[in-house]
C-alpha positions as CSV (number, residue, x, y, z in Angstrom):
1,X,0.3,-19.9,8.3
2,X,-2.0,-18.7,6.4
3,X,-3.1,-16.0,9.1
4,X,0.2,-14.5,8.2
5,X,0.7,-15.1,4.8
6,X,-0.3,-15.0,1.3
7,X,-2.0,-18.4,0.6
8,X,0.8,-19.4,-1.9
9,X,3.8,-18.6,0.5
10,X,2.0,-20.3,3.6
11,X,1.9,-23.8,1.0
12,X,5.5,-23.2,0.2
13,X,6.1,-22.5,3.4
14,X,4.6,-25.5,4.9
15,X,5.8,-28.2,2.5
16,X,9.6,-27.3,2.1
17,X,12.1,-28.3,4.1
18,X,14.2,-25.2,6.1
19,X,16.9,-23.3,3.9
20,X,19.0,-20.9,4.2
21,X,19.5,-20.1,0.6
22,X,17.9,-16.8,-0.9
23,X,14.4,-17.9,-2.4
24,X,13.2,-14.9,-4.5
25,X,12.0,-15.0,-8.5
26,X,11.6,-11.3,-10.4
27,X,8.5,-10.4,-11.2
28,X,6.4,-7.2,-12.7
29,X,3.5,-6.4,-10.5
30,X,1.4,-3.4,-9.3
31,X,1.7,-2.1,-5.8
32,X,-0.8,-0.3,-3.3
33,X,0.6,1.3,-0.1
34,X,-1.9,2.8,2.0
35,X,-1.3,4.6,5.4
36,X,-2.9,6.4,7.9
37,X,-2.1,9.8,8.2
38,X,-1.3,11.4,11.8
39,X,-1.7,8.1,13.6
40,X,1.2,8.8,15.6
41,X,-0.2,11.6,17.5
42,X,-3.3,9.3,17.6
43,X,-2.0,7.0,19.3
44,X,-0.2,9.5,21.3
45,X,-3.7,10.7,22.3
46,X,-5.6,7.7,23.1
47,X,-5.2,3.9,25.2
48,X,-3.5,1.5,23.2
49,X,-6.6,-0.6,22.9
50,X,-8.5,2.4,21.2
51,X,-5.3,2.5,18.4
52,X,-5.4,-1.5,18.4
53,X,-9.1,-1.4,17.3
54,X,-8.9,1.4,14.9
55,X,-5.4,-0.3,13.2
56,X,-8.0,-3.6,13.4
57,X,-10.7,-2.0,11.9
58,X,-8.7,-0.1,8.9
59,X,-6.9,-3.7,8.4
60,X,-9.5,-5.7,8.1
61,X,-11.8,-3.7,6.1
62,X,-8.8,-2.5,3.5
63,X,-8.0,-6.3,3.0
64,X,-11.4,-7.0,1.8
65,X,-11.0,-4.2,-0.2
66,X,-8.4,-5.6,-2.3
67,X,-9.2,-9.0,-2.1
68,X,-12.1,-8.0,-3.5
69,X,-10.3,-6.1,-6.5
70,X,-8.0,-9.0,-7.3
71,X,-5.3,-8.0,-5.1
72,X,-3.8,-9.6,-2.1
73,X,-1.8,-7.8,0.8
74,X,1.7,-8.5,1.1
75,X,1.8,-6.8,4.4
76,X,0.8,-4.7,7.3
77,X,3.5,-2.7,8.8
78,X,2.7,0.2,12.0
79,X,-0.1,2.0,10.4
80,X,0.4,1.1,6.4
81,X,-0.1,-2.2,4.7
82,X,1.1,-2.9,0.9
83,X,-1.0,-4.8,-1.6
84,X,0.3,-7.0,-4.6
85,X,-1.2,-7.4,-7.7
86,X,0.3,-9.8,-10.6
87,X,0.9,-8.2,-13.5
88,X,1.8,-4.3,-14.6
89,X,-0.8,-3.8,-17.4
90,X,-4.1,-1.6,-17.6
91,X,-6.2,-4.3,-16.1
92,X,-4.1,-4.2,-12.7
93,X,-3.4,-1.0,-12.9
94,X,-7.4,-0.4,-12.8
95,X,-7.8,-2.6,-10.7
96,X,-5.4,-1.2,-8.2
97,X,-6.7,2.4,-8.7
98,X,-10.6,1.0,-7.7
99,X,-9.1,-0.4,-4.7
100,X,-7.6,2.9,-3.5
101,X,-10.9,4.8,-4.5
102,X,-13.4,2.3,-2.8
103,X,-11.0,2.4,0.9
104,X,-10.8,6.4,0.4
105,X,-14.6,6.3,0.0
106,X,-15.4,3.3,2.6
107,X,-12.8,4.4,4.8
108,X,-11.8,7.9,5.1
109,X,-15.0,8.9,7.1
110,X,-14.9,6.5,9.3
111,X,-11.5,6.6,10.9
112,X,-12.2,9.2,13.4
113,X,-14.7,9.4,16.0
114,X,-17.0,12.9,15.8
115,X,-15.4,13.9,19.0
116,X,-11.5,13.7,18.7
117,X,-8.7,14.8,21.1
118,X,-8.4,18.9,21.3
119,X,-5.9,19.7,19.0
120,X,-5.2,16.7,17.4
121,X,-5.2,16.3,13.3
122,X,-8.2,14.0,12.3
123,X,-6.8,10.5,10.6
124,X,-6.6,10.4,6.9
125,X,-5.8,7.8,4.2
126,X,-3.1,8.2,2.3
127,X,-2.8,5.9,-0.7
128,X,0.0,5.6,-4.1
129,X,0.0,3.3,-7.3
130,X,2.7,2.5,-9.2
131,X,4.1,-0.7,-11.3
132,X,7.5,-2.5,-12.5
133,X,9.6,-4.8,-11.6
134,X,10.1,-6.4,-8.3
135,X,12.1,-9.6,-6.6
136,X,9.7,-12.0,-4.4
137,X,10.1,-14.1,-2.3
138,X,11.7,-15.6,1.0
139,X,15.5,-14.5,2.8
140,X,17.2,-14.7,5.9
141,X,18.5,-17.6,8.3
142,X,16.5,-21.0,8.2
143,X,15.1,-20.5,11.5
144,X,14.4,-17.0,11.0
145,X,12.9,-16.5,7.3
146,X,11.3,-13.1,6.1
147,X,9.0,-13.0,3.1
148,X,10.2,-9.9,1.0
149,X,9.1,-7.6,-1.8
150,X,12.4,-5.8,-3.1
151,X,13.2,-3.2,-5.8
152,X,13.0,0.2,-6.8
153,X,9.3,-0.4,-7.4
154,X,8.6,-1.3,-4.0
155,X,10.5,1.7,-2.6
156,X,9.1,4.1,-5.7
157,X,5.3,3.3,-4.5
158,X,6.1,3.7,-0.8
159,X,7.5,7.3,-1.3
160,X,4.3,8.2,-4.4
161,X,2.0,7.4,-1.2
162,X,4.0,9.7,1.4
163,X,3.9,12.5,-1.4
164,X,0.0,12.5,-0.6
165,X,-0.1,14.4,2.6
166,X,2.5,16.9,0.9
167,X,0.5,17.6,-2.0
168,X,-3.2,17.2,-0.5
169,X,-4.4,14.5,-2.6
170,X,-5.4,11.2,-1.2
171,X,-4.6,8.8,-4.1
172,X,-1.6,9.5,-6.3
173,X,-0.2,7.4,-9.3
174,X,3.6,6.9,-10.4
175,X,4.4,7.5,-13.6
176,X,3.9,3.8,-15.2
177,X,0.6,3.3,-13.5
178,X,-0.5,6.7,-15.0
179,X,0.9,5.8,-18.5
180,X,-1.6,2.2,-18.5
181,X,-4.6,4.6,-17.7
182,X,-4.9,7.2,-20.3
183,X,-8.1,6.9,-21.0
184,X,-8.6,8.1,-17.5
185,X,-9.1,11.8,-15.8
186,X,-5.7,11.5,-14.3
187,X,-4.0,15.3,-13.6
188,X,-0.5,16.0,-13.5
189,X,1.1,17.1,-10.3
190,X,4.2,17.8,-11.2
191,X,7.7,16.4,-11.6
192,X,9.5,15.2,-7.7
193,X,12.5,13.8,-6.4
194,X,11.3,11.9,-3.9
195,X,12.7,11.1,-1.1
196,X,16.2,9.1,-1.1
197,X,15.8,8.8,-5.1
198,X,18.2,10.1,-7.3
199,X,15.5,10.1,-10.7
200,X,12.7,13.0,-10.5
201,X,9.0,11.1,-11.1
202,X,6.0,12.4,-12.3
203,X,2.6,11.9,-10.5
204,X,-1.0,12.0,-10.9
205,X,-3.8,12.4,-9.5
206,X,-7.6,10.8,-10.3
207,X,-10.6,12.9,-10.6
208,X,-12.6,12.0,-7.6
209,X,-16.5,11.7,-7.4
210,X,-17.7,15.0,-6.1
């Protein structure tokens, strides 16, 4: 289980009896979605074992990433995954935006091979912040449970990191992420109604090394 599953879901997991009952406790976290840009037509392109190993390779790599920040991943879904950490203060929120600058350093260059397919858009790494509230935890039949992260936050953060290919930036921040690091070069992009949200946000973009 704990191939699959954060360390403290895998132990609840494995020493509760099956229920059917919604398990799920609110709590304010940061998020990190990363994705990869133009895998699709990657994938399109090249032998499934080719977009296994590059999927395996940004995976495993971005894991350590934020394992190594303090952060765990909550889960890998087609070419994204979405990182967890505990907390919405200026010490998560840091420690989220390090993660996102060390994959877009470690990572970015190294997604592609030199030669690519004629025509084809190179892979890029599209990464957004953002913190609040969130409900965790486990729903669904008892012989069919899914571990879930649930709110506005969740679907906030997902639609900051789609927001990156449309505005050419590879890391962008939400609003309450920004507001934690003010201290920080962080520029404004704007005011958006993102998509399927009724509230325009604010993001922001970090200075990166040159």
């Amino acid at each position: 289980l704990n191939s699959y599953l954060p360390d403290d879901i895998a132990r609840e997991i494995a020493y509760s009896l099956p229920s059917s009952a919604i398990n799920a406790r609110r709590s304010d976290v940061t998020l990190l979605s990363a994705d990869l840009r133009n895998f699709s037509a990657f994938g399109e392109a090249r032998p499934p074992e080719e977009a296994a190993a590059v999927l395996h390779f940004f995976f495993t790599r971005a894991t350590e990433i934020v394992e190594q920040h303090g952060g765990r991943v909550h889960e890998f879904k087609g070419d994204s995954l979405l990182a967890v950490w505990d907390g919405r203060h200026r010490s998560e929120a840091a420690l989220a935006l390090n993660a996102a600058q060390a994959m877009h350093s470690e990572l970015h260059d190294s997604l592609m091979p030199e030669q690519g397919p004629v025509g084809l858009e190179p892979l890029a790494l599209g990464i957004g912040i953002e913190q609040g509230p969130v409900l965790i935890g486990s729903i669904g039949p008892a012989h069919r449970r899914s571990h879930v992260l649930l709110g506005d936050t969740v679907g906030i953060t997902l639609r900051v990191q789609e927001m990156t290919s449309e505005l050419a930036q590879p890391i962008l921040l939400g609003e309450c992420a920004a507001r934690q690091l003010d201290d920080l070069p962080l520029e404004s992009q704007g005011s958006y109604l993102l998509s399927g949200l009724n509230t325009p946000h604010v993001l922001f973009a970090p200075a990166l090394p040159q």
